[in-house]
C-alpha positions in Angstrom: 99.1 101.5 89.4 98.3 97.8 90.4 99.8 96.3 93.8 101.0 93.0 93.4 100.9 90.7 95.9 103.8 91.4 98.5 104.3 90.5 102.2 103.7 92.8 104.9 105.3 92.6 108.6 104.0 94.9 107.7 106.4 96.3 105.0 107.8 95.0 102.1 111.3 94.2 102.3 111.5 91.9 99.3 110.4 92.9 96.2 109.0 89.6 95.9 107.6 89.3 99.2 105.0 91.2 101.2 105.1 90.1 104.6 102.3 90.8 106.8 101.7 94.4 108.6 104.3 95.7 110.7 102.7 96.6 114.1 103.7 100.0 115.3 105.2 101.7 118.4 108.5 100.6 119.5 109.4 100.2 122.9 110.5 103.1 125.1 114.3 103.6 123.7 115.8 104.9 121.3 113.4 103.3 118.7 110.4 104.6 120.6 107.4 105.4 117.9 105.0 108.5 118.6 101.8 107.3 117.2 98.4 109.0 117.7 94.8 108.1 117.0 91.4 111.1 115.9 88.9 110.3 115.0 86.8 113.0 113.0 82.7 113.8 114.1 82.3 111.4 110.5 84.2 108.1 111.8 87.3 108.9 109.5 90.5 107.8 111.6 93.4 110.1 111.2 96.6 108.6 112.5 100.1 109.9 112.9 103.9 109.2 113.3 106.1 111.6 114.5 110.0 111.5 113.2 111.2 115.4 114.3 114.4 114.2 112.4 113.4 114.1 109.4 112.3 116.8 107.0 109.8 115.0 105.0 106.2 113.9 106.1 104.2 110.9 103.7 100.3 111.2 103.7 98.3 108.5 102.9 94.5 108.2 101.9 93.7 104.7 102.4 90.3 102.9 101.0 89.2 99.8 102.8 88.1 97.9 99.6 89.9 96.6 96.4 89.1 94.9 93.7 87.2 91.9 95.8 84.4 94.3 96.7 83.5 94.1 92.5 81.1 91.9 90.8 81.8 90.7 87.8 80.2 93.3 85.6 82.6 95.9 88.1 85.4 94.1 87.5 88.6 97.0 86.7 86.4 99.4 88.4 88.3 100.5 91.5 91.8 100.7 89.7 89.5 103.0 86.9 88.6 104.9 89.5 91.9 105.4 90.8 93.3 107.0 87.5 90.2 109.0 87.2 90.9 110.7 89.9 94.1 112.5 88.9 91.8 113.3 86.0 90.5 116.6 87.4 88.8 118.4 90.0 86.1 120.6 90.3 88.5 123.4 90.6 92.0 121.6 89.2 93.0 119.7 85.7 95.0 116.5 85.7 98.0 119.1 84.7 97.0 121.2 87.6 97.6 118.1 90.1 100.5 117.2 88.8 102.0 120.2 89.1 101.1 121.3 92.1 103.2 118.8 94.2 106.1 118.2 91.3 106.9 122.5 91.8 107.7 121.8 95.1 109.6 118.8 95.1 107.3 116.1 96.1 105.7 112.8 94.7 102.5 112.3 94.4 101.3 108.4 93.6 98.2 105.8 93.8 98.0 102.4 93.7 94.9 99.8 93.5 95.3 95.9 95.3 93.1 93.0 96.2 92.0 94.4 99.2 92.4 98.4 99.7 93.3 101.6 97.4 96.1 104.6 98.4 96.6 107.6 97.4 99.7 109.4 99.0 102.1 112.1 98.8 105.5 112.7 100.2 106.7 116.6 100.5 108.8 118.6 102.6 107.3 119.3 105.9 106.8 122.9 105.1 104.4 122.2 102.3 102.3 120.0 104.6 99.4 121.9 103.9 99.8 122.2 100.1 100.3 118.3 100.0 96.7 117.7 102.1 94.8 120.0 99.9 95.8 118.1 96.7 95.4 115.0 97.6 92.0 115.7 99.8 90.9 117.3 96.2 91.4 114.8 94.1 90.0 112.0 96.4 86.6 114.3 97.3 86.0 116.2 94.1 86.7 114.1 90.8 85.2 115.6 87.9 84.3 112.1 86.2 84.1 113.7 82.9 82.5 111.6 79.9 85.5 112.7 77.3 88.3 111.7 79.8 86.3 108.5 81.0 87.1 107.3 76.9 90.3 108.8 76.6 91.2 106.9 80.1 90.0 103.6 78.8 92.3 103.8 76.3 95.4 104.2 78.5 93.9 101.1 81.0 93.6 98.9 77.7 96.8 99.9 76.5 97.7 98.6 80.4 96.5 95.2 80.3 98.2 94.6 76.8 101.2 95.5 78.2 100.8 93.3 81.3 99.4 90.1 79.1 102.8 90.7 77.2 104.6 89.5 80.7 104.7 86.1 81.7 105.4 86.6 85.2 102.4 88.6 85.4 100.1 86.7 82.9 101.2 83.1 84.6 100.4 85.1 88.1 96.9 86.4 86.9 95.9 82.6 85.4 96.9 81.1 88.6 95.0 83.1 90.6 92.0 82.7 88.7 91.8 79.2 89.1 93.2 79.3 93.0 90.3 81.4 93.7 87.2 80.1 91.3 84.5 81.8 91.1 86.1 84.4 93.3 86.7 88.3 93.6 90.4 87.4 94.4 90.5 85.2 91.5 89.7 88.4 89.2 92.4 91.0 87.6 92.7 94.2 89.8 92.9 95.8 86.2 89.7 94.1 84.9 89.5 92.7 81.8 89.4 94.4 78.3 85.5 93.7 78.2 84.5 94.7 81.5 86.8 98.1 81.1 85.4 99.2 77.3 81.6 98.4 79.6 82.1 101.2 82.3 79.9 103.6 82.4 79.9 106.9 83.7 76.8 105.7 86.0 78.8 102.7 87.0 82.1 104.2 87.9 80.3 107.3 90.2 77.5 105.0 91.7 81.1 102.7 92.7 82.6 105.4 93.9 80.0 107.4 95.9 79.7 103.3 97.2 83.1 102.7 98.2 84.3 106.8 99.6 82.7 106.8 102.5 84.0 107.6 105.9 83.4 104.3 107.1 85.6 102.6 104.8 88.4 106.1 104.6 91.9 106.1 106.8 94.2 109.1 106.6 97.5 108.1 108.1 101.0 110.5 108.0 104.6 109.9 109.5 107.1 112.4 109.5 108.5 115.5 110.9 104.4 116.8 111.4 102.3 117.3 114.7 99.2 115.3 115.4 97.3 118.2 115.7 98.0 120.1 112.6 97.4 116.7 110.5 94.1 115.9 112.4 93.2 120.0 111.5 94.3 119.9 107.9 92.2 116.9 107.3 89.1 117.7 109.8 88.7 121.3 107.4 88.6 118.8 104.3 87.2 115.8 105.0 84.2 117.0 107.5 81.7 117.4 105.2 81.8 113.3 104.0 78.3 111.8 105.2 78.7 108.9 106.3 77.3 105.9 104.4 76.6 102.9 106.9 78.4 100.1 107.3 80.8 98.7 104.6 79.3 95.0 103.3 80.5 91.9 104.2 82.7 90.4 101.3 82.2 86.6 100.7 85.1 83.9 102.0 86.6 82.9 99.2 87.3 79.1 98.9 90.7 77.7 97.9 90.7 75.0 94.5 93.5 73.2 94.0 93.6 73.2 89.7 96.4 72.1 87.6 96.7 74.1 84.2 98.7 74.4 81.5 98.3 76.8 79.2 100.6 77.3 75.8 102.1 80.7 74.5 104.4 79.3 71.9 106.3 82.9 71.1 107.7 82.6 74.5 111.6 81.1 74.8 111.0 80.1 78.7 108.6 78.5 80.6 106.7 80.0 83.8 105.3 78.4 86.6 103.3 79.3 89.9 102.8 76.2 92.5 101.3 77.1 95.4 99.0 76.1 98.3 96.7 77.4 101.0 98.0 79.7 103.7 96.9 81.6 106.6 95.2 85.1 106.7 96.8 88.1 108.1 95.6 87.9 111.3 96.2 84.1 112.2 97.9 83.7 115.3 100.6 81.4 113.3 101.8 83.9 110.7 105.3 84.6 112.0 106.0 80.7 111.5 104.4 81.1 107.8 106.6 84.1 107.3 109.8 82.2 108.5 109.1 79.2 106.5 108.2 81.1 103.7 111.7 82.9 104.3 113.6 79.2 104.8 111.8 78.0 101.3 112.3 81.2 99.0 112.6 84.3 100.8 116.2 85.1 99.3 119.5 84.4 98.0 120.2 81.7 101.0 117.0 80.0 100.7 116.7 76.7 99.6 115.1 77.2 96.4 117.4 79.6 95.3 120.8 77.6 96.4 119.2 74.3 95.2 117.3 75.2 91.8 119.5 78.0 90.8 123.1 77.2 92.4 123.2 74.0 92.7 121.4 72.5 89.2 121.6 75.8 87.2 117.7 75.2 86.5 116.9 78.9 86.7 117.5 82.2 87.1 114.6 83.3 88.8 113.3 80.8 91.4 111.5 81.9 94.9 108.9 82.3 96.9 106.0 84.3 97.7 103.3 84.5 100.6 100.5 86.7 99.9 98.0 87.1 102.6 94.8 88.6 102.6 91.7 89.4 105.6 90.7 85.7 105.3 92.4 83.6 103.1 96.2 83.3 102.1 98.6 81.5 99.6 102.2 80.3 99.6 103.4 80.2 96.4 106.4 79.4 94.2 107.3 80.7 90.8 110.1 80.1 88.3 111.0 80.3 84.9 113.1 77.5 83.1 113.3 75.7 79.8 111.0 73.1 78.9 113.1 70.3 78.9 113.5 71.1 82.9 110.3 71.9 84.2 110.0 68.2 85.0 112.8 68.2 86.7 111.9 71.6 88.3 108.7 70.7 89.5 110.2 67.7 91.4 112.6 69.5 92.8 110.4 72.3 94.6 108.2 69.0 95.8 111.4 67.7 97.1 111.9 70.7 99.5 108.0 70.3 100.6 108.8 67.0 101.8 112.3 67.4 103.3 110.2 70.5 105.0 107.7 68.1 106.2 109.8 65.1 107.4 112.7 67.4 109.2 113.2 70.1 111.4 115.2 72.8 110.1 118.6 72.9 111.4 119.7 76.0 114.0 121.9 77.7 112.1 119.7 78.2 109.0 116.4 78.7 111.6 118.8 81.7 112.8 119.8 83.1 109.4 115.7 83.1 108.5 114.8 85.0 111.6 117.9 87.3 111.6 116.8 88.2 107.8 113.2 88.8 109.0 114.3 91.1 111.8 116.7 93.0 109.7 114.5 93.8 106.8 112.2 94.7 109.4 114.6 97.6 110.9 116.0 98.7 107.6 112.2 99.0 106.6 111.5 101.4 109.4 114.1 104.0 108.2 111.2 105.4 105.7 108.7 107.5 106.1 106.9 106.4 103.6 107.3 103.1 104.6 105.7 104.1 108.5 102.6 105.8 107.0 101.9 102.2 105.1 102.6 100.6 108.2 100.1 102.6 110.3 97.4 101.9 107.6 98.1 98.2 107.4 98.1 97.5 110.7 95.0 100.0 111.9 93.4 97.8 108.9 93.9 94.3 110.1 95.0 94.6 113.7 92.9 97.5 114.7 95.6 97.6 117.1 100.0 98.8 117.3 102.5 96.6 118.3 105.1 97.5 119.1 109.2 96.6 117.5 109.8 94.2 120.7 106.6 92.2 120.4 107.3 91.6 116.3 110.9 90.7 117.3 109.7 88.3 119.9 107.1 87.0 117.7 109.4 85.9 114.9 111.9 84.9 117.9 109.7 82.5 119.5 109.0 80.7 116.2 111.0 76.8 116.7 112.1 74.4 114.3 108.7 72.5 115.6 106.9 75.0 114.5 108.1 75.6 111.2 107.6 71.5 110.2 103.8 72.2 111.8 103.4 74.2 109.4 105.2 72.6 106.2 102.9 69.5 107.5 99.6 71.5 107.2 100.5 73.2 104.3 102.1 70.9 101.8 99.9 68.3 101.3 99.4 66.6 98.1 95.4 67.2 97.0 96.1 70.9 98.1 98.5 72.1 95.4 97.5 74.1 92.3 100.0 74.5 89.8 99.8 76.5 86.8 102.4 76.6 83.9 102.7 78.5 80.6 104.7 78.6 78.0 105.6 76.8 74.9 105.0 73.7 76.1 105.5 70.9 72.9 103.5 68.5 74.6 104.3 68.8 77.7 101.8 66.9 80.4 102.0 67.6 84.5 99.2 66.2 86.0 97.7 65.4 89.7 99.5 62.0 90.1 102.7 64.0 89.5 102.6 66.4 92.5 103.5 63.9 95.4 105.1 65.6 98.1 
């Protein structure tokens, strides 16, 4: 399964957003999070949640790297990997693993994203121990085998057709391919059918014996579970991982601001993605990225949405996404419409940039953004599935918990000044890339057009 880019506070709320990690323990009420830290004799971090009133615990295996740790040649590899390990064990068939959590209720899932890899279960608390041993087995002992390393490419193929028939996801992957140039980022997590028929056996182990290491390995749980038993279920499974050394530097990748238009004539609408440079996860500024990103297109009362779909019935689909990585980021709008009205489109997102830039935003609708945030934030919290993530994502770029009443003041002290700061750095003319696909007829956007 591929991750597409999301917001995390770190949760995502929106199905179009990801906002930035959620920092962890709440404050000492009633919302009071019971988070603990082991580390194992290896370096592998094993963190928990307690919830004693719920019945279900969520385990997560989390992999520091993504697809921006391949080269070129790799490119597809760790989302490969990720299928071939529900392949078969040593000791277990794919039908084996499935089974073994599906008899007793539970789900059992993976998915691959720019930046890290997961592999988690959610059971009943009771078959803790069953739910560990699956999924340390798949992620310690995959078998790799020649005939289902084919078979596999097949299915992965057969995946990329079916995501190249998808103009939101096509339009997405062409974007980001000339945002980030030259880049990891700028690659398909799924790779490309050339670089997936060239994996080889050699490749995909030497990347995985590579990229499993302790060093780059976090096992996080929340749920009705005790520190203790988690941090022994995983010490008997995961204790006999050498470590590797430390995990490589990956290269900045630089932002290019590209226009591109590319034509798919079978297709009755026209897609677009416009977007600029953001911050990176950990920038001290996020929360006023996240609430402008929330003012412009985070929902139904955004802007975008009341102006481009309410207001001039341009389209149905119209928001805005902020997808921030370790060191870069991107703020990015995407629509579909007819051709005759991507012009007009176009102008109209531009015209938000710059009523963003020249004017503060109002109280009331600085207060509906930051009430929105806060609330998706709560709801969020109700899952345990959603708590595990949260652990992971913040252990990975905070190395740190916060807790519910610093995030709430965070987002709280965000101002109206703030906010056009932001809009001010961010939309600028010679920094927007847009890319649009469709069946064009003859349609021409360029540079001069993109005045904001």
């Amino acid at each position: 399964m591929v991750q597409t880019n999301q917001v995390h506070l770190t949760l995502s709320f929106n199905p179009t957003i990801e906002v930035p990690p959620i920092p962890g323990a709440a404050t000492p009420s009633s919302l009071e999070r019971d988070i603990r830290i082991t580390t194992l004799a290896n370096g592998i971090k094993v963190i928990t949640e307690t919830m004693p009133h719920v019945r279900s615990v969520s385990v997560g295996v989390w992999v520091g790297s993504g697809s921006r740790r391949e080269t070129p040649q790799q490119n597809g590899v760790s989302h490969f990997i990720e299928h071939m390990l529900f392949k078969g064990t040593a000791t277990r068939s794919a039908e084996d693993i499935a089974r073994s959590v599906d008899s007793i209720g539970g789900n059992l899932d993976a998915f691959t994203a720019k930046e890290m890899t997961c592999f988690n279960t959610k059971v009943l608390d009771e078959h803790l121990p069953i739910a560990m041993d699956v999924l340390s087995d798949l992620v310690l002992n995959p078998r790799f085998d020649r005939e289902d390393i084919d078979k596999e490419k097949g299915v992965v193929l057969e995946e990329i057709k079916m995501d190249a028939d998808s103009p939101d996801y096509l339009v997405h992957e062409i974007f980001s391919s000339n945002f980030w140039k030259d880049h990891a980022l700028g690659r398909p997590i799924l790779g490309t059918r050339e670089t997936v028929k060239a994996l080889s056996r050699d490749v995909i182990h030497d990347y995985y014996r590579s990229v499993y290491t302790p060093e780059n390995l976090l096992i996080t749980a929340a749920g009705n579970l005790t520190h203790e038993r988690l941090v022994a279920l995983a010490g008997e499974r995961f204790e006999n991982l050498k470590p590797a050394g430390d995990v490589p530097l990956e290269p900045v990748p630089v932002t290019q601001a590209r226009v591109a238009l590319r034509t798919k004539k079978e297709l009755e609408q026209v897609h677009l993605c416009l977007g600029v440079p953001s911050y990176p996860i950990p920038h001290e500024d996020r929360f006023h990225c996240y609430v402008l990103n929330t003012v412009l297109g985070g929902g139904m009362s955004s802007r975008l949405f009341q102006n481009i779909r309410e207001r001039q019935g341009l389209a149905y689909s119209v928001y805005s996404d902020l997808s921030p990585y370790t060191d870069t980021g991107c703020l990015m709008v995407c629509a579909g419409t007819s051709v005759e009205s991507v012009r007009k489109l176009v102008d109209s997102v531009l015209k938000e940039f710059t009523e963003l830039k020249q004017n503060e935003v109002p109280h009331e609708e600085l207060r509906r953004a930051k009430d929105h945030l806060k609330g998706s934030l709560m709801l969020s919290l109700e899952s345990t599935s959603s708590r595990m993530s949260n652990l992971a994502r913040q252990e990975m770029h905070f190395k740190r918990f916060f807790s519910l009443d610093e995030l709430v003041e965070s987002i709280e002290k965000v101002t109206a000044a703030d906010v056009q700061r932001i809009a001010q750095i961010f939309f600028e003319q010679k920094q927007i890339a847009l890319t649009i696909l469709g069946n064009l007829d003859g349609l021409k956007i360029g540079r001069e057009d993109l005045v904001c």
